[in-house]
Every structure is written in structure tokens, then in C-alpha cells.
Steps between C-alpha positions, in 0.01 A plus 500: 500500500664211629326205637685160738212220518587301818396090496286633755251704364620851560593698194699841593529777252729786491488802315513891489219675675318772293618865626742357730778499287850278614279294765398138465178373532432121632145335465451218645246282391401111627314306264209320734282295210454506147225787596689685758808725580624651792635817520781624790443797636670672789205517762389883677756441789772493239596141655454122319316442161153492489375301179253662294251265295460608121364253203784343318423687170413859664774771476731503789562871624802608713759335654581379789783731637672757310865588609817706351782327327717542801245311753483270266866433437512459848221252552648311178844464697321431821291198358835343316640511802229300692425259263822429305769609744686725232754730685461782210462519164751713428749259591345262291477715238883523473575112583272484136737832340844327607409175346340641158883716503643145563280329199618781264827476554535097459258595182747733383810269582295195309442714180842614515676132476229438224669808314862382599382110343324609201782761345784216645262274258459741251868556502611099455213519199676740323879419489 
């Protein structure tokens, strides 16, 4: 399970649901005194989170939505959007693939002219 503490309060874990294999389950979970935790819960209506009071060192059940690796994906890109303005990450993806090519070659050039150096060394040693 993976867990993202925000400075303000609200832990969120992620993990796989029993019995619902390739979904992703998010808890969400607001820490209200050393005592107390709040739970999120999608209310009856199916609309905002209701916030469901449970002692800080009881076992926390459930989580608060369950959803499929596509919705997910999709809510992932969504929020990026929104908060960071990223276009896609695909693109991104091969800005980071072009440069890494671009770092290997100069790499490969570098060790190269070592080679070249060292044997023209090597050379001048032995005559």
C-alpha cells in the first residue's frame, strides 16, 4: 500500500482491493487530534465525502472509492492537468527518452577520445 501525508493532515492510501483484482483502492483518512481520525466515505447519494469518526488506533476498514485502472488513469491525467498544467505525459515522456539518447551518445563520444588519448599515450610510452 502506498501512503502521500499532506502538511495538512490528510494521509491518502492506495492499494489493491481484496477480490477486485486490477482496481485501485483510495482511503482517505484526516487526522483530527492525537485521539481522533476521520475517515472519507462516499455518502448514500453517491455525492461529496462524508467523514466517518474512528479512534486513531482502531482498524480502519474500506476505502473510500474503489475504481478500475482505466478510471483511474483517467482521473490521474485529469488532476495533472488541473493542477500542474502538463499537456501529456507521453510527450514528456519522450522529451526525457531523446535527451537520455543524447547523454549516451556524448558518453560514448567522451569514452571514445579517452580510448583515442590513452593508446596515443601508450603508444609515445613505448617507442
Amino acid at each position: 500500500m502506498t501512503e502521500v501525508r499532506a502538511e495538512n493532515g490528510i494521509l491518502v492510501q492506495l492499494g489493491e482491493p481484496f477480490f477486485h483484482g486490477g482496481d485501485l483502492a483510495i482511503r482517505i483518512v484526516r487526522r483530527v487530534d492525537t485521539e481522533t481520525l476521520r475517515v472519507a466515505r462516499v455518502n448514500s447519494q453517491g455525492g461529496w465525502l462524508d467523514w466517518e469518526e474512528r479512534p486513531r488506533n482502531g482498524l480502519i476498514e474500506g476505502a473510500t472509492i474503489v475504481m478500475t485502472d482505466e478510471v483511474a488513469r483517467a482521473l490521474l491525467d485529469a488532476l495533472i492537468r488541473h493542477y500542474q498544467g502538463a499537456s501529456d505525459m507521453h510527450t514528456v515522456r519522450a522529451d526525457l527518452l531523446h535527451e537520455r539518447k543524447r547523454v549516451d551518445e556524448l558518453t560514448g563520444a567522451l569514452i571514445g577520445l579517452a580510448s583515442k588519448s590513452i593508446e596515443t599515450v601508450r603508444t609515445a610510452i613505448e617507442q
